[in-house]
FILUM-472785 format. One record per atom (N, C-alpha, C): atom name; residue number from 1; residue in one letter; x, y, z. Coordinates in steps of 0.001 Angstrom, whole numbers. Layout:
BEGIN
<kollo "CA"; NUM; "A"; <X; Y; Z>> ...
END
This chain:
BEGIN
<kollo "N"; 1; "X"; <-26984; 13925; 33920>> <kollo "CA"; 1; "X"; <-26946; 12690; 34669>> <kollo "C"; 1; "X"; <-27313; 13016; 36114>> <kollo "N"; 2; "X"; <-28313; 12325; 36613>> <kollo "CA"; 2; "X"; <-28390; 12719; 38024>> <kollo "C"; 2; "X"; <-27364; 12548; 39106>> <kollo "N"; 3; "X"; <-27566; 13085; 39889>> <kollo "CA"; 3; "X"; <-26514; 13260; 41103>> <kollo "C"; 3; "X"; <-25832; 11943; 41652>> <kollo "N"; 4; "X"; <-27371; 11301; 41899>> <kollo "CA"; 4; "X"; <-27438; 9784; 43359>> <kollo "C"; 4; "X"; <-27190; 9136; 42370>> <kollo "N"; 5; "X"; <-27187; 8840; 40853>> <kollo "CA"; 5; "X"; <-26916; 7762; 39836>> <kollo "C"; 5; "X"; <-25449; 7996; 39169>> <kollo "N"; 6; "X"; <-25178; 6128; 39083>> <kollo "CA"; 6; "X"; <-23702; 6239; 38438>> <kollo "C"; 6; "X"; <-23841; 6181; 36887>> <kollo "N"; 7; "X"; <-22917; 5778; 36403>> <kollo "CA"; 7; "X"; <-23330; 5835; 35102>> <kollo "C"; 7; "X"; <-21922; 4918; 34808>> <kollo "N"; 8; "X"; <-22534; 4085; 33378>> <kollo "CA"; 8; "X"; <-21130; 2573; 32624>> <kollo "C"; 8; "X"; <-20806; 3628; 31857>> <kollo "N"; 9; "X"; <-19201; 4143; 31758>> <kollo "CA"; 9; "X"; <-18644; 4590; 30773>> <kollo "C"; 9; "X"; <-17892; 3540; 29852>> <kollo "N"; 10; "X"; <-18375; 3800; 28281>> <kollo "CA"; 10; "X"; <-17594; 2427; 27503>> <kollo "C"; 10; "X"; <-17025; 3270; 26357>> <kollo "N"; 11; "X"; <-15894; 2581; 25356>> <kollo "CA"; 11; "X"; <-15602; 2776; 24352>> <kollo "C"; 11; "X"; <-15342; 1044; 24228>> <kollo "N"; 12; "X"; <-15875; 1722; 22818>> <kollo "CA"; 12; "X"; <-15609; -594; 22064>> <kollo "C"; 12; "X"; <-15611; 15; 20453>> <kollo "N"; 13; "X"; <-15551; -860; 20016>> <kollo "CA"; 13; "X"; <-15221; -1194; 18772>> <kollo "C"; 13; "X"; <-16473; -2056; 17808>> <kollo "N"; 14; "X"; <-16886; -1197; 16506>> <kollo "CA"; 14; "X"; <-18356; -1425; 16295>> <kollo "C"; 14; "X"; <-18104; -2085; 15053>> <kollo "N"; 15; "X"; <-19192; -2902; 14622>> <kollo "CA"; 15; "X"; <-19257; -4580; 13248>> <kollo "C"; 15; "X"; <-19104; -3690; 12827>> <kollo "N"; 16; "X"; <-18121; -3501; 11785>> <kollo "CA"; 16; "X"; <-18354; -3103; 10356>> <kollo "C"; 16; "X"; <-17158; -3411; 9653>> <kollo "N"; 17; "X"; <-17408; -3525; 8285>> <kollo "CA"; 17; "X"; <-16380; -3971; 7452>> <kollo "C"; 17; "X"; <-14856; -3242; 7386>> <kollo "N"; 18; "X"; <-14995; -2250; 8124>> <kollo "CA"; 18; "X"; <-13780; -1314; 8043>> <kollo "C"; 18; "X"; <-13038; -1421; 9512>> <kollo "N"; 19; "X"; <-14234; -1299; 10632>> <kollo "CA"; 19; "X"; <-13641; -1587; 11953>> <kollo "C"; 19; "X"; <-12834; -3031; 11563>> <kollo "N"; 20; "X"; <-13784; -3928; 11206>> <kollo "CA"; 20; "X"; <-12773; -5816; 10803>> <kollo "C"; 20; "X"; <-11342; -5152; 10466>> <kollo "N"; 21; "X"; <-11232; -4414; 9519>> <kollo "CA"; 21; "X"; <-9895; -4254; 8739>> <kollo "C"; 21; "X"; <-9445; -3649; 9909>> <kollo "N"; 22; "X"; <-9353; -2969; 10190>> <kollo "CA"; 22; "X"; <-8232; -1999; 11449>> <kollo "C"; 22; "X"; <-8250; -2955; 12111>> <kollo "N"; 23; "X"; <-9141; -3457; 13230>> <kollo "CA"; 23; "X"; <-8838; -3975; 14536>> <kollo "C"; 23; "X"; <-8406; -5668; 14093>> <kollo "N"; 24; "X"; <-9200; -6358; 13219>> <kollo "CA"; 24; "X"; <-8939; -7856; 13047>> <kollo "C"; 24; "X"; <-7343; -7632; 12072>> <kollo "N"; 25; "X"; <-7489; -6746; 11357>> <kollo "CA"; 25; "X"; <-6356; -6856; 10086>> <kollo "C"; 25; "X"; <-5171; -6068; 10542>> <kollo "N"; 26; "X"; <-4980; -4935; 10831>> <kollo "CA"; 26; "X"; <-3930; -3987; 10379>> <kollo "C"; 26; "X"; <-3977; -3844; 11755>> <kollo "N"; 27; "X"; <-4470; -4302; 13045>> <kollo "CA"; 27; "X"; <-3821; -4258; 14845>> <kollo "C"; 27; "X"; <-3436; -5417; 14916>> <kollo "N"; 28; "X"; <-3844; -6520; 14463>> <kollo "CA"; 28; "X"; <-3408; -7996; 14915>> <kollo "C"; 28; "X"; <-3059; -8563; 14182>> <kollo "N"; 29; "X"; <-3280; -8655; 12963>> <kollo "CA"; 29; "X"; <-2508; -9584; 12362>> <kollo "C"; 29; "X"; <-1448; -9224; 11366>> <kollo "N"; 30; "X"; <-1714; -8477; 10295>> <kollo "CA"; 30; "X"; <-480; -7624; 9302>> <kollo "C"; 30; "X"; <530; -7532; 10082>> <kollo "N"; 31; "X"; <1394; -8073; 10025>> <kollo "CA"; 31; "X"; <3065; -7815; 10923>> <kollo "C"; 31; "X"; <3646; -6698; 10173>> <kollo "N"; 32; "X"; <3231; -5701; 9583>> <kollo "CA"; 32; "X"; <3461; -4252; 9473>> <kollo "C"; 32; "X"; <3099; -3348; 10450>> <kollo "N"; 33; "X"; <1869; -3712; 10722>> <kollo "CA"; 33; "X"; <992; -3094; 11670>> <kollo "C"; 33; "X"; <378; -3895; 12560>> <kollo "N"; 34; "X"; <1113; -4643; 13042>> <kollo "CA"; 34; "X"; <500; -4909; 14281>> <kollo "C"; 34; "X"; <660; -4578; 15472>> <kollo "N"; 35; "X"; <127; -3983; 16715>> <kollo "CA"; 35; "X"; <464; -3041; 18020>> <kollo "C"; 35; "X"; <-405; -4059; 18640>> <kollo "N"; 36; "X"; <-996; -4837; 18572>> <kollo "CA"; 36; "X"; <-1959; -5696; 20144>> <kollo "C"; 36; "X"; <-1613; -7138; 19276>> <kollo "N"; 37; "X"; <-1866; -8010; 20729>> <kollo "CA"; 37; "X"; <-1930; -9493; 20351>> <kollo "C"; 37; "X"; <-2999; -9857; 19708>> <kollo "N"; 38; "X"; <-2600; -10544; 18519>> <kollo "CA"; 38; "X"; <-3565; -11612; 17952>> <kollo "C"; 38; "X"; <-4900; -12183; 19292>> <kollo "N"; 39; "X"; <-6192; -11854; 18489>> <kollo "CA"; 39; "X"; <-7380; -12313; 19659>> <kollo "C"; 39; "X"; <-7859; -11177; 20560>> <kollo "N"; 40; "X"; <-6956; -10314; 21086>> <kollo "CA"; 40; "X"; <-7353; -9338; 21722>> <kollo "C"; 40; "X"; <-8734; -8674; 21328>> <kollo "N"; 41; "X"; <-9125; -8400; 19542>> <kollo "CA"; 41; "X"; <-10557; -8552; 19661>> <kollo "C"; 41; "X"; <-10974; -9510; 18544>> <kollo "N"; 42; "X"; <-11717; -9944; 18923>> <kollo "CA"; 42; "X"; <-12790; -10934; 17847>> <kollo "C"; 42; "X"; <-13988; -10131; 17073>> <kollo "N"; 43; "X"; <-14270; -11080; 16046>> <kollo "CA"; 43; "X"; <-14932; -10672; 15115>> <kollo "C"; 43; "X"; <-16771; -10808; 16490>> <kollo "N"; 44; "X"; <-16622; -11854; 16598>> <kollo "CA"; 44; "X"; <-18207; -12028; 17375>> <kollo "C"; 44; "X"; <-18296; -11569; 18676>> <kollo "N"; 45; "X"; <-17261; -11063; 19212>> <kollo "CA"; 45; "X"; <-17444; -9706; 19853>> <kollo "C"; 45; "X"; <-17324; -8158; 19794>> <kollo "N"; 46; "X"; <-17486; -7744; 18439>> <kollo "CA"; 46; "X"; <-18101; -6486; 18454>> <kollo "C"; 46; "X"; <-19555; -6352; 18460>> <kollo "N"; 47; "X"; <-19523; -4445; 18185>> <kollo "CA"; 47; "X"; <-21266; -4985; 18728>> <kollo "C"; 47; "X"; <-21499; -3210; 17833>> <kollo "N"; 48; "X"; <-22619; -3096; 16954>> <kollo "CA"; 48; "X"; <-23109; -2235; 16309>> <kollo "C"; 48; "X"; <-23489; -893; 17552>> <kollo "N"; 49; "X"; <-24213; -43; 17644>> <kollo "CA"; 49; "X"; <-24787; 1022; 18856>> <kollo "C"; 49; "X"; <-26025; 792; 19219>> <kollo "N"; 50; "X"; <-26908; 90; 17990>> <kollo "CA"; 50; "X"; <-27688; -349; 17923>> <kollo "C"; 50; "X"; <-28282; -1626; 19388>> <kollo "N"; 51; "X"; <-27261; -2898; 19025>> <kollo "CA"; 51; "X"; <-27389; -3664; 19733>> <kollo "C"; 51; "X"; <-26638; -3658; 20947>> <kollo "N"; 52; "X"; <-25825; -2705; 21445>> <kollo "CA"; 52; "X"; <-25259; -2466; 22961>> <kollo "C"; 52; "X"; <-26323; -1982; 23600>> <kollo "N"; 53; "X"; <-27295; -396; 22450>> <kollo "CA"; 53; "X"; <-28335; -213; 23510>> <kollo "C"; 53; "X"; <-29528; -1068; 23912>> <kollo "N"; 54; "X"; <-29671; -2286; 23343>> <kollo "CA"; 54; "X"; <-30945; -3306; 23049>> <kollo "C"; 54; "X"; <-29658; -3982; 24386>> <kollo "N"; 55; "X"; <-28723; -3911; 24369>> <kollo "CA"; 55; "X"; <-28449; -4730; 25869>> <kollo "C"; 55; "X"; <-28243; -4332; 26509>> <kollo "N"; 56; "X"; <-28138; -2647; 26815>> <kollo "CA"; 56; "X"; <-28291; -1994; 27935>> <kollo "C"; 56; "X"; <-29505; -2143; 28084>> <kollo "N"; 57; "X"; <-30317; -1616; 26986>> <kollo "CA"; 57; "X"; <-32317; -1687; 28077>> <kollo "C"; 57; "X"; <-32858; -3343; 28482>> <kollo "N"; 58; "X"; <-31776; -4801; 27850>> <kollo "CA"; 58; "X"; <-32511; -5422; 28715>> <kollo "C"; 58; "X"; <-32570; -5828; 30281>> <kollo "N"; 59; "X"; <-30606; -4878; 30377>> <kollo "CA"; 59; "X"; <-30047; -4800; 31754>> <kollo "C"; 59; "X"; <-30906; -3430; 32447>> <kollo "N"; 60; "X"; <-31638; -2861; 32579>> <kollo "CA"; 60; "X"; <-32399; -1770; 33014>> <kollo "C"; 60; "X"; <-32102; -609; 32909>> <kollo "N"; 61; "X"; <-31063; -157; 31780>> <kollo "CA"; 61; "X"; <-29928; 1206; 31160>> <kollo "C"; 61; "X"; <-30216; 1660; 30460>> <kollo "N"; 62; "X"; <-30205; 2919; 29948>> <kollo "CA"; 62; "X"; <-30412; 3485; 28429>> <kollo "C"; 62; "X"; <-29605; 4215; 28106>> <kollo "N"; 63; "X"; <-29049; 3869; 26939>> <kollo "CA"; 63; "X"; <-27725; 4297; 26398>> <kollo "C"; 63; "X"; <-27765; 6162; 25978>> <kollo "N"; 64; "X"; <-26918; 6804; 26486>> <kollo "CA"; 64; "X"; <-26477; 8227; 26471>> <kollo "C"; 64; "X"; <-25411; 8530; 25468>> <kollo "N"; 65; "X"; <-25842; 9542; 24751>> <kollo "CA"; 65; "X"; <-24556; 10540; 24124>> <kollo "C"; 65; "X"; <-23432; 9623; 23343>> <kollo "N"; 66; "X"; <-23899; 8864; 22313>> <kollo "CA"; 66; "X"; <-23143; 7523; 21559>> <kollo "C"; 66; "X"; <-22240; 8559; 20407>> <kollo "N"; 67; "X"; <-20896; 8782; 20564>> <kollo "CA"; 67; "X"; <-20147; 9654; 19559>> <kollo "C"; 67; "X"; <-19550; 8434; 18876>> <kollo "N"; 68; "X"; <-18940; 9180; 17476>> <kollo "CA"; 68; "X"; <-17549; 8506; 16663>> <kollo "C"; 68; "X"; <-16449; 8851; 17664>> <kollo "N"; 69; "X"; <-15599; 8321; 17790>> <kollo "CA"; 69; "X"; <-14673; 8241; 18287>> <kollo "C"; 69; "X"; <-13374; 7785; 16974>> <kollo "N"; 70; "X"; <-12947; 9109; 16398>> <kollo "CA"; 70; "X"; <-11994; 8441; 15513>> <kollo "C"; 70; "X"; <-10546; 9464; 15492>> <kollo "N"; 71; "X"; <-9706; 9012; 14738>> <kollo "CA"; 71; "X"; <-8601; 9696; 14334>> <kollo "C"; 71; "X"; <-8797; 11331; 12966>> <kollo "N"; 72; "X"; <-8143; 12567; 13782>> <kollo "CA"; 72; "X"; <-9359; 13915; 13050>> <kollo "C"; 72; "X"; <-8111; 13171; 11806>> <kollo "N"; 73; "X"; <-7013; 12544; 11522>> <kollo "CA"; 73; "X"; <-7174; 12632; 10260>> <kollo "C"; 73; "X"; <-6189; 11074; 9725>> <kollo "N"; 74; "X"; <-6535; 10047; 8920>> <kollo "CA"; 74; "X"; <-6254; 8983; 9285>> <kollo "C"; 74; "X"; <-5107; 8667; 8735>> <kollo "N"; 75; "X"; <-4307; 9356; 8506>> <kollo "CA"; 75; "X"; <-2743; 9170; 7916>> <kollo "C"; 75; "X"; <-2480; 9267; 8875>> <kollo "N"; 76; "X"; <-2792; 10213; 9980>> <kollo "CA"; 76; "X"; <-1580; 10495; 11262>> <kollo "C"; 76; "X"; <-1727; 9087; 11708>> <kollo "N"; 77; "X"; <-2805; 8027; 11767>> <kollo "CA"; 77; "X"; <-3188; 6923; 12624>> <kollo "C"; 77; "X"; <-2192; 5695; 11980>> <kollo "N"; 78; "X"; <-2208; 5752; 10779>> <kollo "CA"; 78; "X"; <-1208; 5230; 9943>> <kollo "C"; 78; "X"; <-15; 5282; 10020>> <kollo "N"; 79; "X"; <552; 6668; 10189>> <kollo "CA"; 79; "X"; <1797; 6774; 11030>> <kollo "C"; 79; "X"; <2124; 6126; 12034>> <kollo "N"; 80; "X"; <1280; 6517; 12803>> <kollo "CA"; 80; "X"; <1297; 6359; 14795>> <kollo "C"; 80; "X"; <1612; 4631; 14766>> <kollo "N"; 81; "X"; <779; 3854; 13884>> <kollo "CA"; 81; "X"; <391; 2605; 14064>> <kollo "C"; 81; "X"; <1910; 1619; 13300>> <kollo "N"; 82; "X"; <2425; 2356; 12387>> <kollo "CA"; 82; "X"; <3578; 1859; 12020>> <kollo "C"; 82; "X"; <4776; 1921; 12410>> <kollo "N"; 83; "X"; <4768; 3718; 12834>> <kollo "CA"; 83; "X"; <5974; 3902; 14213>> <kollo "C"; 83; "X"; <5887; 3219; 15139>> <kollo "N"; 84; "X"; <4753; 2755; 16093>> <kollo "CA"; 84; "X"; <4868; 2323; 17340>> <kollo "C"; 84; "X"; <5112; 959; 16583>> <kollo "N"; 85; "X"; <4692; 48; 16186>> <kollo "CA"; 85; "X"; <5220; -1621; 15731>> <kollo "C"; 85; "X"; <6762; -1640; 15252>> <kollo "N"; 86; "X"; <7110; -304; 14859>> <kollo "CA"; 86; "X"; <9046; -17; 14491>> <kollo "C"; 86; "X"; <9593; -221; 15762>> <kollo "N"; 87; "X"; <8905; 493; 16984>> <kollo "CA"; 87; "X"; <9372; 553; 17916>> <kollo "C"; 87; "X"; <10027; 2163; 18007>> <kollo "N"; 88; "X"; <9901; 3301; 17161>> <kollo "CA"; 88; "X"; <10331; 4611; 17209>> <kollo "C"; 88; "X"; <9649; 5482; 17948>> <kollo "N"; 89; "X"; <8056; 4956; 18246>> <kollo "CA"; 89; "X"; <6961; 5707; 18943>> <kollo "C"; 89; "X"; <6884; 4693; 20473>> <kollo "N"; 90; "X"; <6663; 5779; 21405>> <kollo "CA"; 90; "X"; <5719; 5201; 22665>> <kollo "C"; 90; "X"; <4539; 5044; 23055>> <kollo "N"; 91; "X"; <3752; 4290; 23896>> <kollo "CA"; 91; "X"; <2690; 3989; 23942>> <kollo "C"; 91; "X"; <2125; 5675; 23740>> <kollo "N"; 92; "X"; <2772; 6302; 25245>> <kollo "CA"; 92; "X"; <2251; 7290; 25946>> <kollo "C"; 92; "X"; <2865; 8693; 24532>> <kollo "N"; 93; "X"; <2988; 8423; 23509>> <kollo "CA"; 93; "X"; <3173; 9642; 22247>> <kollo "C"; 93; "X"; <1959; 9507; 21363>> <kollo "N"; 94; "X"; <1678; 8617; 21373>> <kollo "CA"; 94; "X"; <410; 8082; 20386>> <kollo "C"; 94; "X"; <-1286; 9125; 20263>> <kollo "N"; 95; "X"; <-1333; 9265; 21532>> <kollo "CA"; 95; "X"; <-2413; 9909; 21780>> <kollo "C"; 95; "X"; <-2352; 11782; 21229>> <kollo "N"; 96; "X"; <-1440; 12028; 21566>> <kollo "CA"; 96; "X"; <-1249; 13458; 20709>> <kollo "C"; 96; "X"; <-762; 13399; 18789>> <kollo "N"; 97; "X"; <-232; 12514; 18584>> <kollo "CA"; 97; "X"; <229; 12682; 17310>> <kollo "C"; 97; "X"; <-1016; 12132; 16294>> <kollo "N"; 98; "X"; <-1700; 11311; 16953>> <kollo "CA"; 98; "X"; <-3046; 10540; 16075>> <kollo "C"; 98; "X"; <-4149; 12014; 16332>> <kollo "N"; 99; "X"; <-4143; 12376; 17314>> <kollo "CA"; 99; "X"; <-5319; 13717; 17746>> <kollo "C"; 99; "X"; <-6878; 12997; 17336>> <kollo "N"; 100; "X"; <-7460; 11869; 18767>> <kollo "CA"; 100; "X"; <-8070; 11568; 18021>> <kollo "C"; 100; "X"; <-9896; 12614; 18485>> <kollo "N"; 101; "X"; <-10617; 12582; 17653>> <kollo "CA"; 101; "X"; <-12002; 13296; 18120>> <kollo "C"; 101; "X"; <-13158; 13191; 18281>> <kollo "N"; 102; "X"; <-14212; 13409; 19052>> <kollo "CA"; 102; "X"; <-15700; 12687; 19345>> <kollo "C"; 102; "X"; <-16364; 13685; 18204>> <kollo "N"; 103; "X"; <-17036; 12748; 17392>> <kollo "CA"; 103; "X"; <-17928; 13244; 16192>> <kollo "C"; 103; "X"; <-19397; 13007; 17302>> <kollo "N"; 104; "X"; <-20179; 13486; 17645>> <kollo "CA"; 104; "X"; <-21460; 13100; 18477>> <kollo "C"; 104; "X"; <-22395; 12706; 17400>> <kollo "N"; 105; "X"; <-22878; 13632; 16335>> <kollo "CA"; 105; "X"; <-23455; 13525; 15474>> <kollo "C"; 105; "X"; <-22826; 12359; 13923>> <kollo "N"; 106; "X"; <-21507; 11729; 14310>> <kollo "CA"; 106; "X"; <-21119; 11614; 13394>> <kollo "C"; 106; "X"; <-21674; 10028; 13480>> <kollo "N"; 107; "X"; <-21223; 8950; 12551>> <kollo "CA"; 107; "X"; <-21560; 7889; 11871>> <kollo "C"; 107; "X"; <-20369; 7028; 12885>> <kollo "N"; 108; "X"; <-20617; 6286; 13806>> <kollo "CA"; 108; "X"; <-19387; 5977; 14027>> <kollo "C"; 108; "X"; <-18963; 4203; 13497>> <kollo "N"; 109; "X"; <-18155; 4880; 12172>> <kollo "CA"; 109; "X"; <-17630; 3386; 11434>> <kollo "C"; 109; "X"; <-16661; 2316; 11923>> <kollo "N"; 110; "X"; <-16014; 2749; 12875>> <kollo "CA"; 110; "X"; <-14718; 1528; 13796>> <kollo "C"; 110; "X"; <-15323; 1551; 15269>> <kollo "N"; 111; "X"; <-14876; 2930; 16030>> <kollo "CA"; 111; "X"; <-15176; 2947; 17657>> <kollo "C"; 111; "X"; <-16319; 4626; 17453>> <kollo "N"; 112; "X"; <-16260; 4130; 18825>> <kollo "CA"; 112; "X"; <-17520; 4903; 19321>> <kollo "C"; 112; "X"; <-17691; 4585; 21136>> <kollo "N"; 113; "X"; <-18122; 5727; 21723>> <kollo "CA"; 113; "X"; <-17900; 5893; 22772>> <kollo "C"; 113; "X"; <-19481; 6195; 23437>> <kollo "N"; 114; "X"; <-19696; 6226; 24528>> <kollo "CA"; 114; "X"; <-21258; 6746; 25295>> <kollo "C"; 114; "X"; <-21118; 6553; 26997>> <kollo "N"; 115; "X"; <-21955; 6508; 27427>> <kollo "CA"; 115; "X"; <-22533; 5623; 28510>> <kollo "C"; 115; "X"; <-23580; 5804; 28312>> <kollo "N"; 116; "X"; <-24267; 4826; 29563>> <kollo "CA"; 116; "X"; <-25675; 4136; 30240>> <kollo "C"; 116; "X"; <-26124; 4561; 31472>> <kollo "N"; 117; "X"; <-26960; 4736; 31530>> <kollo "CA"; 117; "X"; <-27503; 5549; 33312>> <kollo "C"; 117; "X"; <-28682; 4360; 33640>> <kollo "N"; 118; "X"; <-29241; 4125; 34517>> <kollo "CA"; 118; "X"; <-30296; 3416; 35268>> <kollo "C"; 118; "X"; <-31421; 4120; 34539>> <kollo "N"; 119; "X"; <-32500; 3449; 34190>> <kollo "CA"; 119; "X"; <-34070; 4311; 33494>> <kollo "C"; 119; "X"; <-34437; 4541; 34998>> <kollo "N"; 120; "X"; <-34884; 5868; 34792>> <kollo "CA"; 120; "X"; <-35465; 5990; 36151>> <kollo "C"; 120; "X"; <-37115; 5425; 36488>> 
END
């Protein structure tokens, strides 16, 4: 990344039939598992990697270094996600017990992470 340039750091949450289930199903609504308010994300605001970078280049950006961003193993996330709605887990425990990891090369099926730099 050049020096004099900033750069949009994002993580979001990408269409797919499995991201729907976690974030629409089993974060917001399942009262087993729910940890965020109902709405917090919508279905017609996610967005594939595909079409974030088609709206970074029509904003003058080109999307950098797009990883998976997931849980290395998804029982622990299952845990994490049912303890914390018990109320036995804290926000601030979550992040070590889920261990979650950037796949760069990987497929990213829920979240996924990058930034955008200015085209020079």
């Amino acid at each position: 990344m050049p020096a004099s340039g900033g750069a949009f750091v994002y993580d979001t949450v990408n269409r797919t039939l499995v991201s729907r289930l976690i974030y629409l199903g089993a974060f917001q609504a399942f009262p087993g598992t729910r940890i965020m308010p109902r709405g917090r994300y919508a279905a017609h605001r996610l967005r594939r990697p595909a079409e974030l970078a088609e709206a970074f280049d029509r904003a003058g950006l080109s999307a950098k270094d797009v990883s998976a961003f997931k849980p290395r193993d998804v029982r622990s996330l299952v845990r994490a996600t049912r303890g914390r709605r018990r109320g036995t887990l804290a926000d601030e425990q979550l992040p070590e017990l889920v261990d979650m990891v950037l796949e760069p090369e990987g497929s990213p099926a829920v979240t996924y992470l990058g930034y955008a730099i200015h085209r020079a």
